[in-house]
C-alpha positions as CSV (number, residue, x, y, z in Angstrom):
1,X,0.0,0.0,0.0
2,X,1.7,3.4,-0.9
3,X,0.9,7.0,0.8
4,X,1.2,8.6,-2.7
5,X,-1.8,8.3,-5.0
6,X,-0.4,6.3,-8.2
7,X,-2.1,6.5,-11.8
8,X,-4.7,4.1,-10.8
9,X,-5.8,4.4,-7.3
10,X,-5.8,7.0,-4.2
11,X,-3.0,6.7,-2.1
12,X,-3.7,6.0,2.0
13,X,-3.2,9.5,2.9
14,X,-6.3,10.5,0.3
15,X,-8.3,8.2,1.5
16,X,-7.4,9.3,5.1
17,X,-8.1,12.6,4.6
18,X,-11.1,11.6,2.4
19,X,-13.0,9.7,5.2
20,X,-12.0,11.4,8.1
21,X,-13.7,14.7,6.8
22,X,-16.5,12.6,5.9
23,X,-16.9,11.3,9.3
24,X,-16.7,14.9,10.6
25,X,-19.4,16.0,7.5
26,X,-22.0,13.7,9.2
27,X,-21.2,14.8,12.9
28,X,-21.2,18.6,11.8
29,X,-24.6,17.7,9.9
30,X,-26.3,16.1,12.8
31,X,-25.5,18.9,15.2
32,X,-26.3,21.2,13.1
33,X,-29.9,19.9,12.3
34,X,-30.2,19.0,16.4
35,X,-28.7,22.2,17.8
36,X,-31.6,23.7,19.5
37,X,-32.4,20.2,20.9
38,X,-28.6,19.6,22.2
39,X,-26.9,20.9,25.3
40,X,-24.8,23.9,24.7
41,X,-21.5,22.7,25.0
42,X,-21.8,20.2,21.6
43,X,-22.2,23.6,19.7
44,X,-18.6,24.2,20.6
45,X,-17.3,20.9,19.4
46,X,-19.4,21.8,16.3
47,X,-17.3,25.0,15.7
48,X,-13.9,23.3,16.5
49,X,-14.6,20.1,14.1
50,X,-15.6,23.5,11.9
51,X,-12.3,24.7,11.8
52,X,-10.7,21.0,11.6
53,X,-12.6,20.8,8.5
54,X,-11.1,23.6,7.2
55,X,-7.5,23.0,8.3
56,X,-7.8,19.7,7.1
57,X,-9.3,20.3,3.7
58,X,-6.1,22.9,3.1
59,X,-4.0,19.9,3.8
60,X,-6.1,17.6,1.6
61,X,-5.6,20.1,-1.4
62,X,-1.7,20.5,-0.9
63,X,-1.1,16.6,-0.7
64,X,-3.8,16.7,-4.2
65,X,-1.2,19.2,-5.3
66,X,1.9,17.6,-4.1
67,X,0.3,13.3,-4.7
68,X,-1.6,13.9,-8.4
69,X,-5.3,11.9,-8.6
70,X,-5.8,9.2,-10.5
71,X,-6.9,9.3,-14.3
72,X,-9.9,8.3,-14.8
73,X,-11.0,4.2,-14.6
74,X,-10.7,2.7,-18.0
75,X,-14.1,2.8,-20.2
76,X,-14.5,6.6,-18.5
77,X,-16.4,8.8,-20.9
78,X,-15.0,12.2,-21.7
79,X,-18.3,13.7,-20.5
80,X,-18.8,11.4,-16.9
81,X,-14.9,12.7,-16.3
82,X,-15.9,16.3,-16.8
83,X,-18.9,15.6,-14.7
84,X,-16.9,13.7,-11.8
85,X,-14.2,17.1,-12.3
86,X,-16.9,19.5,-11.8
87,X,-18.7,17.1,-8.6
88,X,-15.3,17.0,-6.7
89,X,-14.6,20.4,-7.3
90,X,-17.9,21.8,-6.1
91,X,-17.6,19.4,-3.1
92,X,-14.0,21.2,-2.2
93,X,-15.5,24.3,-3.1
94,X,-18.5,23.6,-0.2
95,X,-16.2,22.1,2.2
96,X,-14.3,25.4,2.1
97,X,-17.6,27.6,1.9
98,X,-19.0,25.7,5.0
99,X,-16.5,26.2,7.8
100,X,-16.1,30.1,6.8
101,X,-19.3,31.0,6.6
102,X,-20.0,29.5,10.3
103,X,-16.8,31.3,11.4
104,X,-18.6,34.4,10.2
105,X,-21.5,33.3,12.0
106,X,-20.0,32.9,14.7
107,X,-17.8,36.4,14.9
108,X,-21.1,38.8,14.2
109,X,-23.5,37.1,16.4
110,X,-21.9,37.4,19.5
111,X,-20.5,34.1,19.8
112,X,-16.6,33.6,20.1
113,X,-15.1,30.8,17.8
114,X,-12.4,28.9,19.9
115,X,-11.4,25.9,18.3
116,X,-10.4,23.2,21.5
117,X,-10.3,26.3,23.6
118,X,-7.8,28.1,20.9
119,X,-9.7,31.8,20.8
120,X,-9.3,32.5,16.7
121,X,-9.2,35.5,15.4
122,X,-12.4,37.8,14.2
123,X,-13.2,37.5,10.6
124,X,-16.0,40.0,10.9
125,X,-17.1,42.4,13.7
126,X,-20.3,42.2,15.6
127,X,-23.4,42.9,13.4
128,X,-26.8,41.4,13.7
129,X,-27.1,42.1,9.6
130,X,-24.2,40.0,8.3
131,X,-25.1,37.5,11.5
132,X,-28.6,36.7,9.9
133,X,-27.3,36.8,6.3
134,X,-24.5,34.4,7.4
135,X,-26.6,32.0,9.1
136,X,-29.2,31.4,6.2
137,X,-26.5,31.1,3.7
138,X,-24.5,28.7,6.4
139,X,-27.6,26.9,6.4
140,X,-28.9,26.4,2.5
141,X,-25.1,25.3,1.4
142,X,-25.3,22.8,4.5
143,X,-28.4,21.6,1.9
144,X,-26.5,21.9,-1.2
145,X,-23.5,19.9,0.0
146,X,-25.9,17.4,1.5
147,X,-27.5,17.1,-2.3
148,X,-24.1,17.0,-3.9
149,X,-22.3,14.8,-1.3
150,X,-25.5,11.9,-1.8
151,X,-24.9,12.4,-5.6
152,X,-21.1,11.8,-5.6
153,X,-21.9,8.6,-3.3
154,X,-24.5,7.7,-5.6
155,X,-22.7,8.0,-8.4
156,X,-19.7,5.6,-6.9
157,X,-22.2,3.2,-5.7
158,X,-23.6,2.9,-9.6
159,X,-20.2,2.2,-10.9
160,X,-19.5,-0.5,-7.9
161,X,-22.7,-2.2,-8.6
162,X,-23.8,-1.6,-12.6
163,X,-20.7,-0.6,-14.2
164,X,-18.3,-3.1,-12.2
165,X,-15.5,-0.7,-11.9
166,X,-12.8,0.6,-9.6
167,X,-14.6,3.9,-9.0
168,X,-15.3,3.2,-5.5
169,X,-13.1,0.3,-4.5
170,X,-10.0,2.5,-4.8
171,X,-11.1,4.8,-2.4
172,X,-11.8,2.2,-0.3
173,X,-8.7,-0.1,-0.5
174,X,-6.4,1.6,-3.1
């Protein structure tokens, strides 16, 4: 098993990084959805694994840059490869987009962002305005990454069991 990703498969560190921020995706989801019906304190592991996210997802896309991806499995159309190109790059682009905007949430509604007790700095000042905005656009791209998330799984779990290829098994095993 190799760290790097090779021509054909994603390396262990992807895949780490892959299904570690998955993991945090569906804690970060849940708490999100339950907050009001949680106790307080889960709200501040919800802004830490926030930030871990983040941090995380700048390491993931420096080892991309530094390990390559994989081409494409064999029998690929041109089109399904764009497709797949434009999916993972909207799914980076949200994983980015999610964190920030809570940070910004966070900063203008009166609520100070530590991340395991680390106080981070403000992104934004106090503001009730850019609070409200925040939130509802924290909220509908929790939605649109929950949509585009289920369709990249989808889509790997219809190449596993009607096109027979390595799409998903070499994320899951290399």
């Amino acid at each position: 098993m190799t760290t790097k990703n090779t021509v054909d498969s994603w390396g262990s560190v992807s895949r780490f990084f892959h299904w570690l921020i998955v993991v945090l995706i569906l804690f970060q989801g849940t708490t999100g959805l339950l907050r009001h019906e949680l106790p307080d304190g889960i709200m501040n592991w919800h802004k830490s694994f926030g930030i871990t996210i983040l941090l995380l997802a700048i390491a993931r896309v420096i080892w991309r840059i530094y390990a390559g991806a994989p081409k494409p499995v064999e029998g690929t159309s041109r089109a399904q490869a764009l497709a797949a190109s434009f999916m993972h790059g909207l799914l980076y682009l949200l994983i980015f987009i999610m964190p920030i905007t809570g940070w910004i949430v966070s900063d203008s509604g009166k609520r100070p962002l530590n991340w395991f007790g680390i106080p981070m700095p403000d992104l934004v000042a106090l503001n009730e305005t850019t609070h409200k905005t925040f939130e509802y656009w924290h909220e509908q791209m929790f939605w649109v990454l929950v949509v585009v998330a289920s369709a990249h799984m989808l889509a790997a779990l219809y190449h596993h069991m009607f096109v027979r290829d390595r799409t998903l098994t070499r994320m899951l095993k290399g």
